[in-house]
C-alpha positions as MATLAB code, in Angstrom:
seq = 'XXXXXXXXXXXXXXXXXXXXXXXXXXXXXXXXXXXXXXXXXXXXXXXXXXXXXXXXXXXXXXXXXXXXXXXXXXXXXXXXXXXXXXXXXXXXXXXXXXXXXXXXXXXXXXXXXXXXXXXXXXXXXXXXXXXXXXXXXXXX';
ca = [
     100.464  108.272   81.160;
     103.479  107.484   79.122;
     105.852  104.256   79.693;
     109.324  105.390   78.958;
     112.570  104.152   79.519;
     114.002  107.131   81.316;
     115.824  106.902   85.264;
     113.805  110.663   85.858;
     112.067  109.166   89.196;
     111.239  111.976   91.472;
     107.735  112.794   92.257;
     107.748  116.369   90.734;
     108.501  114.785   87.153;
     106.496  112.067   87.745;
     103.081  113.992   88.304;
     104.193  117.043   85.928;
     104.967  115.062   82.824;
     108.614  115.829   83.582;
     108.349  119.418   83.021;
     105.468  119.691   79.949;
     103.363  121.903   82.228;
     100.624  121.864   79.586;
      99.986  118.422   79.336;
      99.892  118.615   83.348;
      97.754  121.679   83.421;
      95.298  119.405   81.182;
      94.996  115.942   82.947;
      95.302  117.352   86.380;
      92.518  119.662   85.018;
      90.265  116.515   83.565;
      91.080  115.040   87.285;
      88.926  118.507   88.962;
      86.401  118.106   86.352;
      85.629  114.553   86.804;
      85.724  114.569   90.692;
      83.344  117.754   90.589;
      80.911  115.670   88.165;
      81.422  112.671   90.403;
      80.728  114.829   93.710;
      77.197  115.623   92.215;
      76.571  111.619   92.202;
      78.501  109.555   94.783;
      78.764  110.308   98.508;
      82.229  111.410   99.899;
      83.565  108.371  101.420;
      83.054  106.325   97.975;
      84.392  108.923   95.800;
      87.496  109.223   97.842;
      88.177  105.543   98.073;
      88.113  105.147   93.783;
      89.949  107.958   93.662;
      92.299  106.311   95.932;
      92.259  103.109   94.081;
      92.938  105.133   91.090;
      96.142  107.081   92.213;
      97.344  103.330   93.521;
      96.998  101.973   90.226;
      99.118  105.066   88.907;
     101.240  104.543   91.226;
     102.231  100.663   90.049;
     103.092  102.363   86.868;
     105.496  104.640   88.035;
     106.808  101.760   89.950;
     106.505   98.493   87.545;
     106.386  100.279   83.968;
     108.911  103.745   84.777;
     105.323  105.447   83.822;
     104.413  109.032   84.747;
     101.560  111.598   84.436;
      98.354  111.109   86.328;
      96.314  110.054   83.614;
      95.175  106.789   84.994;
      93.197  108.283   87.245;
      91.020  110.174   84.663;
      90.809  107.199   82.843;
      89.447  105.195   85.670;
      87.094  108.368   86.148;
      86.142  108.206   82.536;
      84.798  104.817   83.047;
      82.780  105.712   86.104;
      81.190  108.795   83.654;
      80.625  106.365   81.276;
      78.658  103.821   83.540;
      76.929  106.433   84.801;
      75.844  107.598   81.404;
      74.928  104.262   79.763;
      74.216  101.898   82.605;
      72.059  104.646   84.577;
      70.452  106.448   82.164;
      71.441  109.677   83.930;
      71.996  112.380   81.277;
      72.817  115.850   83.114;
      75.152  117.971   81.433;
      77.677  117.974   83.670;
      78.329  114.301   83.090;
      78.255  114.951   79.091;
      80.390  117.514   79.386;
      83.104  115.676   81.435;
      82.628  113.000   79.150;
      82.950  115.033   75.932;
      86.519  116.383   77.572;
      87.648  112.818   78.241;
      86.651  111.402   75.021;
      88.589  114.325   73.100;
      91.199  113.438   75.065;
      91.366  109.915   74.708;
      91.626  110.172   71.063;
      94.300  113.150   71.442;
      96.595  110.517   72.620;
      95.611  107.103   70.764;
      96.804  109.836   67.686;
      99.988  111.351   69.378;
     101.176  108.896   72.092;
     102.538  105.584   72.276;
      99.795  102.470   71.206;
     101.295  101.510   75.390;
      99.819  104.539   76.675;
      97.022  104.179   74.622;
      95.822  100.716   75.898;
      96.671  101.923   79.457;
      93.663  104.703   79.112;
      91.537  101.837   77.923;
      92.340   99.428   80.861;
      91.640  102.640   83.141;
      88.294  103.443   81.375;
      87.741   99.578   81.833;
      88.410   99.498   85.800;
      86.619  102.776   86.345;
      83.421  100.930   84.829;
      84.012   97.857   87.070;
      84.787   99.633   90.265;
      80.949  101.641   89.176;
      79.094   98.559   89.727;
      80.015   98.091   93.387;
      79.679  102.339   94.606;
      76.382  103.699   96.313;
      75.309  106.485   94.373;
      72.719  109.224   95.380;
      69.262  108.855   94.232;
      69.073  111.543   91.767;
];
């Protein structure tokens, strides 16, 4: 996610980093990876609604800050991985991989992107964790 001052409002740019297809490729791509992960651990009906919770918090951005990207959501997926991870104890590699991908990520753009965006992965990671604490999960 990136807070910029530009008037470029349409959905298309808003959701494909107004036109850097490779930076959409990627978080779109983190988005698959961490619902897949997720699938393995929470039922369908939870999964959805934090994913929905998720795109709604993207969706202030666009709306309150003139944001775009999707990255929000992977953020706030990131934090579910990590609860999962720490909290749970559950160590499968499908969660350490989607971590490993997020993490890499996260530091991509604390380097390259605005300190903004940067503090709006955190406060994603953050939620995700917080929203963890109230989900069912499958006893695996």
């Amino acid at each position: 996610m990136y807070c910029s001052g530009s008037k470029e409002t349409n959905l298309y740019n808003r959701l494909f980093y107004k036109g850097d297809h490779d930076a959409a490729l990627w978080n779109h791509g983190l988005n698959l990876i961490n619902l897949v992960a997720l699938s393995r651990a929470l039922h369908a009906k939870p999964l959805f609604l934090t994913a929905a919770i998720l795109v709604g918090l993207q969706t202030a951005t666009y709306v309150f800050c003139d944001a775009y990207g999707v990255s929000l959501v992977w953020s706030g997926l990131t934090g579910m991985l990590f609860h999962r991870l720490c909290m749970q104890k559950q160590m499968k590699w499908h969660l350490l991989l989607a971590i490993l991908l997020n993490s890499a990520t996260l530091v991509y753009y604390s380097y390259h992107a605005p300190a903004v965006t940067t503090f709006a992965h955190l406060g994603g990671v953050a939620v995700g964790f917080g929203l963890s604490f109230v989900l069912p999960y499958k006893n695996t």
